[in-house]
C-alpha positions as CSV (number, residue, x, y, z in Angstrom):
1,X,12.9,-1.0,-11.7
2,X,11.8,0.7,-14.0
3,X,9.4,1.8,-11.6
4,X,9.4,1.6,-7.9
5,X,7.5,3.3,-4.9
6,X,9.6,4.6,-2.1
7,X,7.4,5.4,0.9
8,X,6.9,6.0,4.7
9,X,6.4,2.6,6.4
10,X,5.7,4.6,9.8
11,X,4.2,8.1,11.1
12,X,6.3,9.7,8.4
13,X,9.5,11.7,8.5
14,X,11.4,8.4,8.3
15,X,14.2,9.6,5.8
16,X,12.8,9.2,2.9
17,X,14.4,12.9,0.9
18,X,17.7,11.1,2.1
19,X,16.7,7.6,0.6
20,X,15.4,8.8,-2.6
21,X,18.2,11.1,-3.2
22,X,20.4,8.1,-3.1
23,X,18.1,6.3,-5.4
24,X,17.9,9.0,-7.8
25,X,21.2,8.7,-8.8
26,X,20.2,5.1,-10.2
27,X,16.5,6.7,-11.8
28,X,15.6,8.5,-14.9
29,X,12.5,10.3,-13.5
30,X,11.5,11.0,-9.7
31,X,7.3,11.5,-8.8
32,X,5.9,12.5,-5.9
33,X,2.1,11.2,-6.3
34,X,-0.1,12.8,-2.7
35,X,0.6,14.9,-0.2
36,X,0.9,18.6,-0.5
37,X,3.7,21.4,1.4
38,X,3.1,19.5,4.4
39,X,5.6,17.4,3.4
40,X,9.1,18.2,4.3
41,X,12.3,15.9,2.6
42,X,15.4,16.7,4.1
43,X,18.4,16.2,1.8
44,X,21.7,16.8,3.0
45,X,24.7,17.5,0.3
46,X,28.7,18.1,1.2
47,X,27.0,19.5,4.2
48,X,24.4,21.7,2.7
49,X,20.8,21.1,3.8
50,X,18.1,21.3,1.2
51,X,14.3,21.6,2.6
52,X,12.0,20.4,-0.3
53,X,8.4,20.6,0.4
54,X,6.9,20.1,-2.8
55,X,9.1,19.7,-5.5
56,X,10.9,15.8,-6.0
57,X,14.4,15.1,-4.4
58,X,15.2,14.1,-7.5
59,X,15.9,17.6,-8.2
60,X,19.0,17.8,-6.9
61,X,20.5,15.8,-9.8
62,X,21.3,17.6,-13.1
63,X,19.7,15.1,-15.5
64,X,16.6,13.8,-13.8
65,X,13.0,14.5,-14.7
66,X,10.4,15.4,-11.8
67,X,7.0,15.5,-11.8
68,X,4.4,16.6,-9.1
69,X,1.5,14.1,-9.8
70,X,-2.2,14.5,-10.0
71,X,-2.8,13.1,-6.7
72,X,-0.6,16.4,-5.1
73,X,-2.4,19.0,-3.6
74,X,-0.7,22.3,-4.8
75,X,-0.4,26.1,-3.1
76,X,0.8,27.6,-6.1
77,X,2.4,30.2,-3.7
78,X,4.3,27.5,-1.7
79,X,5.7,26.4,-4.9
80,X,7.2,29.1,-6.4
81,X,8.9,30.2,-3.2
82,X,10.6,26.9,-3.5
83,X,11.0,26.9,-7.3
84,X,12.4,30.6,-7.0
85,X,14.8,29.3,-3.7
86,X,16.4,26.4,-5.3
87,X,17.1,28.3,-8.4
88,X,18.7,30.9,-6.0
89,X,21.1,27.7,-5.4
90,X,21.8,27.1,-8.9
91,X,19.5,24.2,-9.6
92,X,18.1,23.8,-13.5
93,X,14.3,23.4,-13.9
94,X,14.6,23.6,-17.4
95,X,13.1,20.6,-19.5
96,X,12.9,18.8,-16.1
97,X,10.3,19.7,-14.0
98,X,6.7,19.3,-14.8
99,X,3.4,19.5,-12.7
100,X,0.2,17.8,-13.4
101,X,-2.7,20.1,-15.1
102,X,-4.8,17.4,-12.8
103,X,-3.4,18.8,-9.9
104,X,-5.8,20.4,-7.3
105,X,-5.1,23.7,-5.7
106,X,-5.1,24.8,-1.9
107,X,-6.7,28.6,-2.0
108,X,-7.2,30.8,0.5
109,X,-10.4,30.0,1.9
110,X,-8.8,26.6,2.5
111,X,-6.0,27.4,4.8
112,X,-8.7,30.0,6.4
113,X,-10.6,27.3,7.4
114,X,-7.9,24.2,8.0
115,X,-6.3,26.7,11.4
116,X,-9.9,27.5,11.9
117,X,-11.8,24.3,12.5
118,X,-8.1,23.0,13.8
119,X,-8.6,25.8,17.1
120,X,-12.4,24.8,17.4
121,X,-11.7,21.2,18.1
122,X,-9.2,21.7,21.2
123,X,-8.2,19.3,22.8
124,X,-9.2,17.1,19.9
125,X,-7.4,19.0,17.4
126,X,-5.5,16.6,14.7
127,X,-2.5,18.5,14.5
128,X,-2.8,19.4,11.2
129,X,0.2,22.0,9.8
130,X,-3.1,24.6,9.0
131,X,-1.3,24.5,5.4
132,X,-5.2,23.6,4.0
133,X,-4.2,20.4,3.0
134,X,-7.0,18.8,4.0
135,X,-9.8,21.4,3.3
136,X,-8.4,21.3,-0.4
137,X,-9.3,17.4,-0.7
138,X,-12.1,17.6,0.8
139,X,-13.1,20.1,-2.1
140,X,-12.0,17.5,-4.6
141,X,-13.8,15.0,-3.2
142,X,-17.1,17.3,-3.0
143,X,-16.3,18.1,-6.4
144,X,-15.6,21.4,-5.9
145,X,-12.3,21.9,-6.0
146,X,-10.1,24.3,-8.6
147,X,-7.2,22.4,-10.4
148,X,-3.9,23.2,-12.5
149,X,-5.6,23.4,-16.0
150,X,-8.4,25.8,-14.7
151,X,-5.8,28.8,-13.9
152,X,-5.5,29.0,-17.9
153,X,-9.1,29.5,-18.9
154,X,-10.2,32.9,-17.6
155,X,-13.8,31.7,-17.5
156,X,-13.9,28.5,-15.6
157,X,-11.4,30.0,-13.3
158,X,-13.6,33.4,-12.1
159,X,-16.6,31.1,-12.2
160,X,-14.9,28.5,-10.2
161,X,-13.5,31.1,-7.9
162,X,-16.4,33.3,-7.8
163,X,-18.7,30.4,-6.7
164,X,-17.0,28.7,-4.1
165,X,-15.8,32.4,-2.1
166,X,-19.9,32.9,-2.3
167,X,-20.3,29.9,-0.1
168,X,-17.2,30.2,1.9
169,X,-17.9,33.9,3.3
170,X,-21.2,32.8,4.2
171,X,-19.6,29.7,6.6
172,X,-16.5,32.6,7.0
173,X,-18.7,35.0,9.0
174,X,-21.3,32.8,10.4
175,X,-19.4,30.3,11.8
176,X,-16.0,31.9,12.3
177,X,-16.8,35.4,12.8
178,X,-14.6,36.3,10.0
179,X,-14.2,39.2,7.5
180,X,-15.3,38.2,3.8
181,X,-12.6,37.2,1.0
182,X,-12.4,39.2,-2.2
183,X,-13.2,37.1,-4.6
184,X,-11.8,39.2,-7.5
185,X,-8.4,39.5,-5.4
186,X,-7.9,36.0,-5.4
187,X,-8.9,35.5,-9.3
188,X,-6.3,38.1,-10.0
189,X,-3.3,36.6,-8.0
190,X,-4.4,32.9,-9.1
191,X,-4.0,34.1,-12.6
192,X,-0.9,35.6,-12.0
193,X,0.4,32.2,-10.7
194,X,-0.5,30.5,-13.8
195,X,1.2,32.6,-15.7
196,X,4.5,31.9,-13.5
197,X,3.7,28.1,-13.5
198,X,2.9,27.4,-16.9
199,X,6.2,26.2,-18.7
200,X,6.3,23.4,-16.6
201,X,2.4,22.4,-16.4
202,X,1.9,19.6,-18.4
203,X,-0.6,16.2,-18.8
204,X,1.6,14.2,-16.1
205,X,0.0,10.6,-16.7
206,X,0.6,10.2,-20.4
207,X,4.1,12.1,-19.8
208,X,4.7,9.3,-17.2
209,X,3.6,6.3,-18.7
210,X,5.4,7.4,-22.2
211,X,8.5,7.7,-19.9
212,X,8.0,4.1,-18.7
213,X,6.8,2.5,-22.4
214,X,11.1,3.9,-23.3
215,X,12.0,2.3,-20.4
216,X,12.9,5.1,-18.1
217,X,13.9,3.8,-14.6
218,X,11.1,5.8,-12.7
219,X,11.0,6.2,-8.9
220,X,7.7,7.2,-7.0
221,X,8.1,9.6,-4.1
222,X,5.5,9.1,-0.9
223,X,5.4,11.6,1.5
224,X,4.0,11.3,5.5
225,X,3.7,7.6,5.7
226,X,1.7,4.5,5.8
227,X,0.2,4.9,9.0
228,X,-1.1,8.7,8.3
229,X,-3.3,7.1,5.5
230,X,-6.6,8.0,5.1
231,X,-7.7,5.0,5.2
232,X,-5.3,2.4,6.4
233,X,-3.8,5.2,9.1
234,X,-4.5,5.9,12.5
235,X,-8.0,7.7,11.8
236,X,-9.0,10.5,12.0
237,X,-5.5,11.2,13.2
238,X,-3.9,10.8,9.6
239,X,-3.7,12.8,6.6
240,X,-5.8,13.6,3.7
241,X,-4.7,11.2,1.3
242,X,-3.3,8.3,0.6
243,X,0.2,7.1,1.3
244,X,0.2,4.0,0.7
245,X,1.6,2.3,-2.5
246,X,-1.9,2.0,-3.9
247,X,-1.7,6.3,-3.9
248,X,1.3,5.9,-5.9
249,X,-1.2,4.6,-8.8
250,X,-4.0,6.8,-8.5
251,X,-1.9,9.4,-7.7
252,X,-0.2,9.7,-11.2
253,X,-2.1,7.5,-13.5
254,X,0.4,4.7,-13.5
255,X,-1.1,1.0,-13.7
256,X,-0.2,-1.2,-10.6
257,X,1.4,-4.0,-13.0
258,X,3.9,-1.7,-13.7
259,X,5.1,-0.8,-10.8
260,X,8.2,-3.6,-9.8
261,X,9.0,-2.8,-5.9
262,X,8.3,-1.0,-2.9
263,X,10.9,-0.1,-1.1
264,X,9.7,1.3,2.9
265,X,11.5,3.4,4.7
266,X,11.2,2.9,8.6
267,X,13.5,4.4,11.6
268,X,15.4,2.7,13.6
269,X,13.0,3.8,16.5
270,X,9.4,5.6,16.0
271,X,8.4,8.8,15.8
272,X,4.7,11.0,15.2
273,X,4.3,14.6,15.0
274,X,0.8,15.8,16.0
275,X,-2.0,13.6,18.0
276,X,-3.0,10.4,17.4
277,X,-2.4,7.2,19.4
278,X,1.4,5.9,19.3
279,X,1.7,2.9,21.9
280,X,5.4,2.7,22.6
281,X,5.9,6.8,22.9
282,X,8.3,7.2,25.9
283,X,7.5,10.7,28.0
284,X,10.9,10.4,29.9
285,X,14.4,10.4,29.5
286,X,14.9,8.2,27.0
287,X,12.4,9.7,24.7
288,X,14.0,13.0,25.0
289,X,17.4,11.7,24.0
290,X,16.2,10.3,20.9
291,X,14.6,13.2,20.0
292,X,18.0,15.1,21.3
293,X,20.4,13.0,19.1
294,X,18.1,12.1,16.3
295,X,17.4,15.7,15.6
296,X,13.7,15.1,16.0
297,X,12.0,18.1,14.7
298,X,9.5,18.7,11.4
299,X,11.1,19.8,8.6
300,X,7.9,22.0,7.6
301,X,7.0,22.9,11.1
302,X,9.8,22.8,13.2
303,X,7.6,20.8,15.6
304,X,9.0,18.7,18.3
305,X,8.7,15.3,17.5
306,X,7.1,12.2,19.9
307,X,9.8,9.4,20.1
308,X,9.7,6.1,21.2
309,X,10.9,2.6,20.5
310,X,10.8,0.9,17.4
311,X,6.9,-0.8,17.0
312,X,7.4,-3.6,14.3
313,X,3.6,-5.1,14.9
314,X,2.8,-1.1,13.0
315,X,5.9,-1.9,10.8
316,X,4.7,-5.6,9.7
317,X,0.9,-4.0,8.9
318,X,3.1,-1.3,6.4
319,X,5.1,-4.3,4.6
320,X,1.6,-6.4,4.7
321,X,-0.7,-3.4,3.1
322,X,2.6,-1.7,0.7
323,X,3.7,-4.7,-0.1
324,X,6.7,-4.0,0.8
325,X,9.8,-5.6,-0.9
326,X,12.7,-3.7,1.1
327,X,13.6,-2.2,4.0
328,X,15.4,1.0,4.4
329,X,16.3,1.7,7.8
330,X,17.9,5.1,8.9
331,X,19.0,6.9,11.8
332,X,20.8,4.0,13.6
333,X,23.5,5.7,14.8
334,X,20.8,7.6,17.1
335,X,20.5,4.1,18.9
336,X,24.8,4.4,19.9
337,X,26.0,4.6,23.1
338,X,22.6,2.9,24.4
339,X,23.0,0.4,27.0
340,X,19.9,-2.0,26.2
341,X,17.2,-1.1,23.1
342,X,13.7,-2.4,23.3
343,X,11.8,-3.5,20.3
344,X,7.4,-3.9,20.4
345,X,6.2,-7.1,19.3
346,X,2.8,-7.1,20.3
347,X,0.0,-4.8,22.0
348,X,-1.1,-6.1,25.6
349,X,-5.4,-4.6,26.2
350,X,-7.1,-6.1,28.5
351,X,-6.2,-9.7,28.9
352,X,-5.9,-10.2,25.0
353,X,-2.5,-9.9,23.7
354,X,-2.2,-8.3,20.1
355,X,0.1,-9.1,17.1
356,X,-1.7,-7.1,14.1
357,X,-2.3,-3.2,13.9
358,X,-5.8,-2.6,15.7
359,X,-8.0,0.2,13.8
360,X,-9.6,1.0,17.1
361,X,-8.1,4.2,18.9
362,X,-9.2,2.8,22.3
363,X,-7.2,-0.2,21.6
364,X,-3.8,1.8,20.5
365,X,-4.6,4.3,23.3
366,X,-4.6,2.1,26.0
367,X,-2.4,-0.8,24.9
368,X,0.9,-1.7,27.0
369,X,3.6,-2.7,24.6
370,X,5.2,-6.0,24.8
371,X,8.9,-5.6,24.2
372,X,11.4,-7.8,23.3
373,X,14.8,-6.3,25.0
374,X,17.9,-6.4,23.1
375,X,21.4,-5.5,23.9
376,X,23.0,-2.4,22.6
377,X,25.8,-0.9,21.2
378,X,28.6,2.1,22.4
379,X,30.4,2.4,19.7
380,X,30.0,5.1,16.7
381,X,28.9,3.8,13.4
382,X,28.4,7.0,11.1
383,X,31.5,6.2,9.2
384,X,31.1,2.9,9.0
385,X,31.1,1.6,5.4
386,X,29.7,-2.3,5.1
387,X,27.2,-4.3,7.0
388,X,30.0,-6.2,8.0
389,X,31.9,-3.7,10.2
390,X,29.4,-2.9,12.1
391,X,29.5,-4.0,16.1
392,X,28.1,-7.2,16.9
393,X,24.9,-6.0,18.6
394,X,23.7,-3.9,16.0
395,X,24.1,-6.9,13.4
396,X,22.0,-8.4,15.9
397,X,19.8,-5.7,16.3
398,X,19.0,-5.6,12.2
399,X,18.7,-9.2,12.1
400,X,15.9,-9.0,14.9
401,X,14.0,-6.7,12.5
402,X,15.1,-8.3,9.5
403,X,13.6,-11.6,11.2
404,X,10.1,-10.5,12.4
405,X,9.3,-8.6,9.3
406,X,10.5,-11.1,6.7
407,X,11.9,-9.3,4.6
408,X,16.0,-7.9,3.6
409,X,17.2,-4.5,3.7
410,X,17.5,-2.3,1.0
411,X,19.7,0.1,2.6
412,X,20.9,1.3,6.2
413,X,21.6,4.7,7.1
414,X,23.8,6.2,9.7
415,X,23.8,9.7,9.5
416,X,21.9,12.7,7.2
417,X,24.5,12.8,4.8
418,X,24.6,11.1,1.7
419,X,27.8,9.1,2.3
420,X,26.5,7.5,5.9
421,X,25.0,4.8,4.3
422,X,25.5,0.8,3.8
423,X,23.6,-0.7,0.8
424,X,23.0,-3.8,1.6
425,X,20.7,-5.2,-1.7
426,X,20.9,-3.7,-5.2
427,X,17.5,-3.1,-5.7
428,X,17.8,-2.1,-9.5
């Protein structure tokens, strides 16, 4: 501190609501910086799940400020549902919550077309969530898109609105064989949303950066992870922006030097949603009990999830690229009761044996891990409370990561709730 990143160092849905909840409580100010309601963070509380899509886990505490950074893609729908939900729990948004004016908004046309072009493709479909993520940043990158500050000036807003429905009903019926969108409709809802969201819009980078200059303790928030990045992911089986550390910049109009760690979350095992190459994915037994124990499913979706053994030649790209200063592992209490666990160290193609992440698909498609075998552990560790306790072979097990990636733990988490977890290194 005062400012680290906290993001996905795998496919995503590694943990990371859970691990920036508990690092909240040692922040003044949590910021998500990409992504949009794709997103899901899990945080669980005395036994109460909270689903947060959108809005920071940071939240959750009383006398935190969050802030939804520039680089967010933002259904202004999708957020006041949640705004409106968590103050059905009692939370405070007052003073505390802020959204970038910067901020570009998904509209209707854009989910239209995201589950559209999603069904044409088939078998070669993405597996996007048809949320119009994607659609919406490739408006702002056409320079086209509609952002925060435009819902409060009536002109730019019908203009903007008016304009881009024109060229979209055109493509709409054409292409899709769809019935035209009414323009005025969506002007009229889309200013009725401003008028909801406008006590908490603010200009986010000079709120941030005045934050850090009084030496607020600020914690940015990734969501997927580093191998859905747009451009250091799996392509074109990743997501529309980036999210990596380098997003967390650009993404909220903080400078790089003043951002003091990275901390990457990672699984104890691997997991995707969606297509895309994933080497050591296991269609049998094995990967159905992970996915059975670890409570594999999306958060947003409630999609099945692809399990399979831990892949640290993907996790050693993540801490190369991020930077990565700490781990923080969760779910290793999935990995109890398992007789031997197998760890990737390398990608076999061909007769050439790989120990860096390949950007060719054809490689990660048709690789044959090379696993190192360790032993495993039966006995339960969720309420286990220091590194030292725990058995012998999952010591082990850590230290084999630990080893390979070069680099100590942060944290390690045994369970969803926020007590189930060992820190290992203070890293405030």
């Amino acid at each position: 501190m005062p400012c680290s990143v906290v993001l996905g160092a795998q496919w995503g849905d590694e943990g990371k609501g859970k691990v920036v909840d508990i690092y909240t409580a040692e922040s003044d100010v949590v910021v998500r910086y990409q992504g949009g309601h794709n997103a899901g963070h899990t945080v669980v509380i005395k036994g109460e799940q909270y689903i947060l899509h959108l809005i920071p886990s940071g939240i959750m505490h009383e006398d935190k400020v969050n802030i939804i950074g520039n680089g967010v893609v933002v259904d202004p729908e999708a957020l006041i549902q949640e705004i409106e939900d968590l103050k059905s729990k009692g939370i405070n948004f007052e003073g505390r919550f802020f959204l970038s004016k910067r901020c570009h908004l998904i509209m209707p046309y854009h989910k239209l077309f995201d589950k559209h072009s999603e069904q044409k493709k088939g078998s070669k479909k993405i597996g996007t969530t048809g949320r119009g993520i994607g659609p919406t940043y490739a408006d702002k990158m056409a320079r086209v898109g509609i952002r925060v500050c435009d819902l409060f000036d009536d002109e730019v807003l019908k203009e903007k609105i008016f304009e881009n429905v024109e060229e979209v009903n055109s493509i709409a019926e054409k292409i899709y064989g769809l019935e035209k969108l009414d323009a005025n409709k969506i002007y009229d809802t889309y200013k009725k949303y401003g008028e909801y969201l406008k006590p908490y819009v603010a200009e986010t980078s000079y709120l941030i950066n005045k934050l850090y200059d009084e030496g607020k303790k600020i914690m940015m928030e990734g969501a997927q992870g580093t191998l859905l990045d747009v451009d250091h992911g799996t392509y074109p089986f990743v997501t529309s922006s980036n999210a990596t550390a380098g997003g967390a910049c650009t993404g909220t109009g903080l400078s790089p030097v003043k951002i003091s760690k990275v901390i990457g979350v990672m699984k104890a095992y691997t997991t995707r949603v969606g297509s895309g190459p994933f080497p050591t994915e296991l269609e049998d037994d094995m990967g159905e009990r992970l996915r059975r124990v670890g409570g594999e499913y999306g958060a947003t979706t409630g999609r099945p999830r692809r399990c399979g053994w831990l892949d640290l030649v993907a996790a050693k790209y993540s801490v190369i690229i991020n930077g990565i200063s700490y781990i923080a592992l969760t779910k290793l209490d999935v990995l109890s009761g398992l007789e031997k666990i197998k760890v990737c160290v390398g990608y076999k193609y061909e007769d050439k044996i790989y120990d860096t992440f390949p950007p060719e698909l054809k490689i990660l498609e048709g690789c044959e891990p090379v696993y190192e075998e360790l032993e495993g552990w039966s006995e339960d560790i969720t309420n286990v409370k220091s590194y030292d306790d725990l058995p012998v072979n999952a010591k082990k097990y850590l230290d084999f990561i630990k080893d390979y990636l070069g680099i100590e733990y942060s944290l390690v988490s045994l369970g969803t709730d926020r007590e189930q977890t060992i820190l290992v290194n203070n890293v405030f």
